[in-house]
C-alpha positions in Angstrom: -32.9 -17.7 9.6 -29.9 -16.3 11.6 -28.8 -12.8 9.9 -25.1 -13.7 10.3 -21.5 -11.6 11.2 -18.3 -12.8 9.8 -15.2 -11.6 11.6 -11.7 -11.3 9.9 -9.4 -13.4 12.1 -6.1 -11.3 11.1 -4.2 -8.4 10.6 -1.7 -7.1 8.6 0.7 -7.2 12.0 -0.3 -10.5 12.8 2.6 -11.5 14.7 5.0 -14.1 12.6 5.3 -16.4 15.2 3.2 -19.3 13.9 0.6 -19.0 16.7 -2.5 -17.7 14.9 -3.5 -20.9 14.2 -3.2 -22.0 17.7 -5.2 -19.3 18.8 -8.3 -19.3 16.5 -8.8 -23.3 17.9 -8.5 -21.5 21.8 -10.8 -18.9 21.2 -13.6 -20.0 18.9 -16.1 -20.9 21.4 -15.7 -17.8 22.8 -16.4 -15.9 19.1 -18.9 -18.5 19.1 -20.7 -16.6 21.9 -20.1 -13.6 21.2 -22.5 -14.0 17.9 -19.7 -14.7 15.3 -21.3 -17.0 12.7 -18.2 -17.3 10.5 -14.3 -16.9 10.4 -12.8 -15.4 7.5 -8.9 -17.0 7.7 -6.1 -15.5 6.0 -4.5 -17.5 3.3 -2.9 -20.6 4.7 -0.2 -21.3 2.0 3.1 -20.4 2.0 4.1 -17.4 0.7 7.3 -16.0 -1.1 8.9 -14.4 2.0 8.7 -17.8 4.2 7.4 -17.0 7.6 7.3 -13.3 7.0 4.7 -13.6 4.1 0.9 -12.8 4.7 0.2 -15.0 2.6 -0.6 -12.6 -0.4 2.8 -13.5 -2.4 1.7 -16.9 -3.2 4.4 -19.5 -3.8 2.9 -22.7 -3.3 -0.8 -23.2 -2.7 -0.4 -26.8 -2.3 1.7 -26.2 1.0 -0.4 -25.3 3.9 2.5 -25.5 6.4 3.9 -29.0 5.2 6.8 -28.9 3.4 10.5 -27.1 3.6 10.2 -24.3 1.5 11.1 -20.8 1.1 13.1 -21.8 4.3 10.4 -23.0 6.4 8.0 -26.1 7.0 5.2 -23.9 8.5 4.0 -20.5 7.5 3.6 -17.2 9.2 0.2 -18.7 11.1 1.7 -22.1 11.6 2.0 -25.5 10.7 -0.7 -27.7 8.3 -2.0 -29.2 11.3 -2.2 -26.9 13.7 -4.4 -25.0 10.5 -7.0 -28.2 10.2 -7.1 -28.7 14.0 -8.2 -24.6 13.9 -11.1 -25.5 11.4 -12.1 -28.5 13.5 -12.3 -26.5 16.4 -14.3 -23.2 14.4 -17.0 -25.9 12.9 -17.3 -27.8 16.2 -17.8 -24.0 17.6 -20.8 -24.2 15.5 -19.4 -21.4 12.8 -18.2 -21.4 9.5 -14.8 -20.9 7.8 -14.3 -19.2 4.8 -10.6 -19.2 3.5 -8.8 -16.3 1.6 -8.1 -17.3 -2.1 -5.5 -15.2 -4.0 -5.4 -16.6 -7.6 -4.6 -13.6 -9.3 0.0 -14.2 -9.3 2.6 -16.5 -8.1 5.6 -14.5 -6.7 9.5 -16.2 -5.5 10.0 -18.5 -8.8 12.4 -21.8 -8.7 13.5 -21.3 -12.1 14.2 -18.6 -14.6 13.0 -19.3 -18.3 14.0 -17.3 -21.7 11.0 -15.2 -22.7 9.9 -13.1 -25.1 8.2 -9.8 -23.4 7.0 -6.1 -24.3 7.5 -3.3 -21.8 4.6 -1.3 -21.4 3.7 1.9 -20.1 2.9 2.1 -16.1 0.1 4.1 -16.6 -1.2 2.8 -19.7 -0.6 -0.8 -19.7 -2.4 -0.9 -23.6 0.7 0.8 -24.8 3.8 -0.7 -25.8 6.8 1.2 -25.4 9.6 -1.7 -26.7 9.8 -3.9 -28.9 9.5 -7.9 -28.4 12.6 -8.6 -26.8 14.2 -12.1 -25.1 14.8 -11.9 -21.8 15.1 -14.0 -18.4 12.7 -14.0 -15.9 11.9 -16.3 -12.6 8.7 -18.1 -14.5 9.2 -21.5 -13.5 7.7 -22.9 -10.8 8.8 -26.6 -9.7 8.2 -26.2 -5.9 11.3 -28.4 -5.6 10.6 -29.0 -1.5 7.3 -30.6 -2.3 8.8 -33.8 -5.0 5.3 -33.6 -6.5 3.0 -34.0 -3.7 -0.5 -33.3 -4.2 0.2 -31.7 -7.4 2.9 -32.6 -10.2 1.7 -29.5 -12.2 4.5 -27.2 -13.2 3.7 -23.5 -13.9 5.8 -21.9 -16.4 5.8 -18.7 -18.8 2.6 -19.8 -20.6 0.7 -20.1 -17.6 1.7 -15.9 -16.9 0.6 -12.9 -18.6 3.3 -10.3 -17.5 5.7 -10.1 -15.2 7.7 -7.0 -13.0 10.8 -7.4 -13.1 13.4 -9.7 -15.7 16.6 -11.1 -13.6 19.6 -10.9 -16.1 19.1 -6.9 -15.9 17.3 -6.6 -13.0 15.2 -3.6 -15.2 12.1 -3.1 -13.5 8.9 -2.5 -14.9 5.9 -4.2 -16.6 6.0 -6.4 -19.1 3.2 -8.8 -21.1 4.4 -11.8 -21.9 4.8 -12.5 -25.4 2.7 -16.3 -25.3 0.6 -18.6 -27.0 -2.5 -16.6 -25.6 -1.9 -13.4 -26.9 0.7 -10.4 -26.3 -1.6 -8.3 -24.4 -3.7 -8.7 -21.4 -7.2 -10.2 -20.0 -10.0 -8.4 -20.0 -11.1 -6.9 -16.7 -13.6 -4.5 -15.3 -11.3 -1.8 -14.6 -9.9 0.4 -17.0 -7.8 2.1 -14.3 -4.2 2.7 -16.0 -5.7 1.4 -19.4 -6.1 -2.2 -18.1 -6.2 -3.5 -14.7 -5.1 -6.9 -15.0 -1.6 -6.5 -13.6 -0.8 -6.3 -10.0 2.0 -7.7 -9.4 4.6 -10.5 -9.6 4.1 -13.7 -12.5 0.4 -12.7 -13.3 -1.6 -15.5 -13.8 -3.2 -16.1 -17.5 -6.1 -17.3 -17.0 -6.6 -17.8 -20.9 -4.8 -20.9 -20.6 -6.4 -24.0 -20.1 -4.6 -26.0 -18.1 -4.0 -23.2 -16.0 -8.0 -23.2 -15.1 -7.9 -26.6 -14.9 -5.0 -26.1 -12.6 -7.0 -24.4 -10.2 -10.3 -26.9 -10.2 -7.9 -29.5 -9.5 -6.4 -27.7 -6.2 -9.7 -26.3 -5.3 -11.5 -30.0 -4.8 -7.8 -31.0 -3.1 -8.0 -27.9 -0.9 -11.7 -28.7 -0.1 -11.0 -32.1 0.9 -8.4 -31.4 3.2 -10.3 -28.7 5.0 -13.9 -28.6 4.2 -14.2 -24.6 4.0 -17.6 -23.2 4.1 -16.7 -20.5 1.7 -14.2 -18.2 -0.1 -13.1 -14.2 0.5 -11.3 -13.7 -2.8 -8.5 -11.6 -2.9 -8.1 -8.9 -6.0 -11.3 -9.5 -8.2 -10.6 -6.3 -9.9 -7.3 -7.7 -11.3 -9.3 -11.0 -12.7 -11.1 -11.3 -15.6 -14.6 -12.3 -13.8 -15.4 -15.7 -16.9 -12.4 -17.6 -14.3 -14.7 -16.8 -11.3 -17.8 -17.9 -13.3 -16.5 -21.0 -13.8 -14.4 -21.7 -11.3 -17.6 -21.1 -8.5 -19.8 -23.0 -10.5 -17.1 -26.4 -10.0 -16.8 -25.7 -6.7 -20.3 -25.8 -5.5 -20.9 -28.2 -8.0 -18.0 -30.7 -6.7 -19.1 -30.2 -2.7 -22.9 -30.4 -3.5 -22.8 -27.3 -1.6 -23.2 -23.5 -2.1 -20.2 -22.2 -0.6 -20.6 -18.5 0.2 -17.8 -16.3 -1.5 -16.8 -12.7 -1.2 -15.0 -10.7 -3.6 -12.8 -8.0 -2.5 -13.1 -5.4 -5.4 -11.5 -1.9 -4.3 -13.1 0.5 -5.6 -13.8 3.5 -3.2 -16.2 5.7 -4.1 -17.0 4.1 -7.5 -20.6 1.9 -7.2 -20.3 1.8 -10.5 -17.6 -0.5 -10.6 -19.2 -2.5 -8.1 -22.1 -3.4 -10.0 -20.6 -3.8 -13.3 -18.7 -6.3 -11.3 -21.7 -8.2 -9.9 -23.6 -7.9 -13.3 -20.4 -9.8 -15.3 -20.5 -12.2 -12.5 -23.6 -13.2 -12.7 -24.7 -12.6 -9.1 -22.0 -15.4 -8.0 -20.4 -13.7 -5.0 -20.9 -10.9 -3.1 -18.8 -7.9 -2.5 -17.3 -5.8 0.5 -18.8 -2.1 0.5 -15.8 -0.5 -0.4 -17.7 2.4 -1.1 -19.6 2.3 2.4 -16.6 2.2 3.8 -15.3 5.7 1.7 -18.5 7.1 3.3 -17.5 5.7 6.9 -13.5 6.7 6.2 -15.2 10.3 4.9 -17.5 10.9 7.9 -14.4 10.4 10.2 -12.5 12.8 9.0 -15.2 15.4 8.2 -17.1 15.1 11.6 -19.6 17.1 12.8 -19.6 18.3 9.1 -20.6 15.4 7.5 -24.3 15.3 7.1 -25.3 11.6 8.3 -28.5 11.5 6.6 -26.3 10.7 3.5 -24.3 7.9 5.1 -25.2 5.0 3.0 -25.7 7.5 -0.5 -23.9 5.6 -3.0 -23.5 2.5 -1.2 -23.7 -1.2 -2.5 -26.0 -2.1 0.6 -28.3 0.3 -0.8 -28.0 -0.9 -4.0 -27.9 -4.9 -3.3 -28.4 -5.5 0.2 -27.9 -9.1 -0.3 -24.8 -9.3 -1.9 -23.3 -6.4 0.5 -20.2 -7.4 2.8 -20.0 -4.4 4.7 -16.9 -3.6 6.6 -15.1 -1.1 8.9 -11.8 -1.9 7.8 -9.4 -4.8 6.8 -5.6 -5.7 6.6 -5.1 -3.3 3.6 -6.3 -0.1 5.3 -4.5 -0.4 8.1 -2.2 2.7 8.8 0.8 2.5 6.4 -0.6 -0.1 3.8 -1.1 0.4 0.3 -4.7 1.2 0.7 -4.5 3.1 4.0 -8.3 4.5 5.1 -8.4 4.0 8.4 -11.4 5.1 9.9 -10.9 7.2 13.0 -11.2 5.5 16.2 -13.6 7.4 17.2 -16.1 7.0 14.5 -15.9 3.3 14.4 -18.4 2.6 17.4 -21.1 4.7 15.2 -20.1 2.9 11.8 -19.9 -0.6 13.4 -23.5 0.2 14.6 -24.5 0.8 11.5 -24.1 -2.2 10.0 -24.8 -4.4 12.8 -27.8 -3.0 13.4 -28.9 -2.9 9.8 -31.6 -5.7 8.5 -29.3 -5.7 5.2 -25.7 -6.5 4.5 -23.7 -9.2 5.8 -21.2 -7.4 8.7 -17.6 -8.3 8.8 -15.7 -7.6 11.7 -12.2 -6.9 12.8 -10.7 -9.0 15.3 -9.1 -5.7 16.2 -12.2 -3.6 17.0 -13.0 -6.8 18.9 -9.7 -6.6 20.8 -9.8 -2.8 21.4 -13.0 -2.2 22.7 -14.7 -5.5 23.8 -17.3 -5.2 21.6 -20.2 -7.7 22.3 -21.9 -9.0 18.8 -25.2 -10.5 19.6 -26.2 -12.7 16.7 -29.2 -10.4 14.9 -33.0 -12.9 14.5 -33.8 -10.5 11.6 -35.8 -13.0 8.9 -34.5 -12.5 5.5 -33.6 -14.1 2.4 -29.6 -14.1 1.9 
């Protein structure tokens, strides 16, 4: 079997002029022959900030660049159809596509609701510093632009277990939500500022039923009106890992097919994490090296310093090659992002070596280092089991 490369198809500077879409369906023969086997996509619904989102504040995963909403009918990348003709054209390339899934919030609410919350501290999000208190808060999501289409299912403060920020005092902050499913939150991995489950705006509860059934619901829609290959899911730290158990198993279950799926834990430097990670998962999805890329991001900087014998010490490639996405860099350490590592440029020739060259790991590359330097990716005959 073909020892594949996935590229990532995006940046964070992606321009916001609706064209991405246009040009993945122009260029994929050409990434076809360069040795691509698969295109990771970024997420193709439309976001809080209209056509400036990234896609990563969620409003509406049931709008793929359909409806008028948040101000515009198509998204940052483009319109619905220009997005399907995009796959056609990747899968007629002979590739695959795997589509970014960000499950973890809903951000830009219709509607705000009364709600009982508890502040909590920033660092220690197990520690209440208020007392239940009513407030409002944008929880309500109706997606008025759509009438119902594809989904009547409206999300409201029971399907959230915090929130960041309450509207008739515009007090910022953190804040579980005081529901049916408890007054604290989910139980994650990480125990990074106590508990890891917020990130940011209406975070989902995934303690809820309907919410989980929610979500199977628009993942068979979202399959049938694409046919993805497989999944790069966005903030697995943040998510308690029994959604993703169960969630994967529908999937591949509904399409009779075992869709690939990548988790993007952060965790640099911390294997640890990693693996506790893949062990509450079950082996259901692999993960991108976070920590290789520390070592890549740390060699950079160090130089002639850094001892390169130790390159891959502490790596989840070294640990389980075959559940390794490793990876240079992505839209999130980029200069100036929240997670800015950039490796230096001139590093990234050795480190992209690395992991093209290497029998294990499954290498994702940037459509910028493609840009850049022209880099030619000959598809690797190495036999092994993924």
């Amino acid at each position: 079997m073909k020892n594949g490369t996935m590229m990532q198809y995006f940046h964070w500077y992606t321009p916001e002029d609706g064209s991405l879409w246009n040009t993945v369906k122009k260029e994929a023969s050409k990434l076809a022959a360069m040795g691509i086997n698969a295109i990771w996509l970024p997420p193709a619904y439309k976001g809080a900030d209209g056509t400036s989102s990234r896609g990563y504040d969620v409003y509406d995963l049931y709008d793929l660049g359909e409806f008028d909403q948040k101000g515009t009918v198509r998204t940052r990348y483009g319109t619905r159809e220009e997005f399907e003709a995009a796959v056609k054209a990747i899968h007629e390339s002979g590739m695959q596509v795997y589509v970014d899934v960000v499950a973890n919030h809903l951000m830009g609410g219709d509607e705000t609701e009364k709600i009982t919350v508890r502040k909590v501290d920033s660092e220690n999000r197990n520690e209440f510093i208020s007392e239940p208190m009513e407030v409002e808060a944008y929880t309500r999501f109706t997606f008025p632009g759509r009438k119902g289409a594809h989904s009547d299912f409206v999300w409201d403060h029971q399907c959230f277990t915090g929130i960041d920020h309450i509207s008739n005092s515009d007090e910022e902050g953190i804040f579980t939500i005081q529901n049916e499913y408890g007054e604290g939150w989910e139980e994650v991995i990480d125990t990074e500022k106590g508990n890891y489950d917020y990130l940011m705006g209406a975070d989902i509860e995934f303690r809820n039923p309907a919410v989980r059934e929610e979500f199977r619901r628009w993942g068979e829609w979202y399959y049938n009106a694409v046919k993805f290959d497989g999944f790069r899911l966005d903030a697995v730290k943040h998510i308690t890992p029994s959604f993703f158990n169960e969630w994967l198993d529908q999937m591949r279950e509904y399409t009779g097919r075992e869709l690939f799926a990548v988790g993007e834990y952060w965790a640099p430097g911390q294997l640890d994490l990693l693996l506790k990670y893949i062990e509450a998962t079950e082996g259901k999805m692999s993960l991108f090296d976070a920590s290789l890329h520390h070592n890549f991001f740390d060699a950079s900087l160090k130089g002639k310093d850094y001892d390169m014998r130790t390159i891959f010490d502490g790596s989840l490639v070294q640990a389980k090659p075959f559940l390794a996405v490793t990876v240079i860099g992505n839209h999130d350490t980029q200069p100036l992002q929240a997670l800015e590592a950039t490796v230096d440029y001139w590093f990234k020739p050795i480190a992209y070596a690395l992991i093209l060259l290497r029998e294990h790991g499954y290498p994702c590359v940037s459509i910028l280092i493609c840009m850049v330097q022209n880099i030619q990716i000959r598809t690797r005959k190495v036999r092994i089991q993924r």
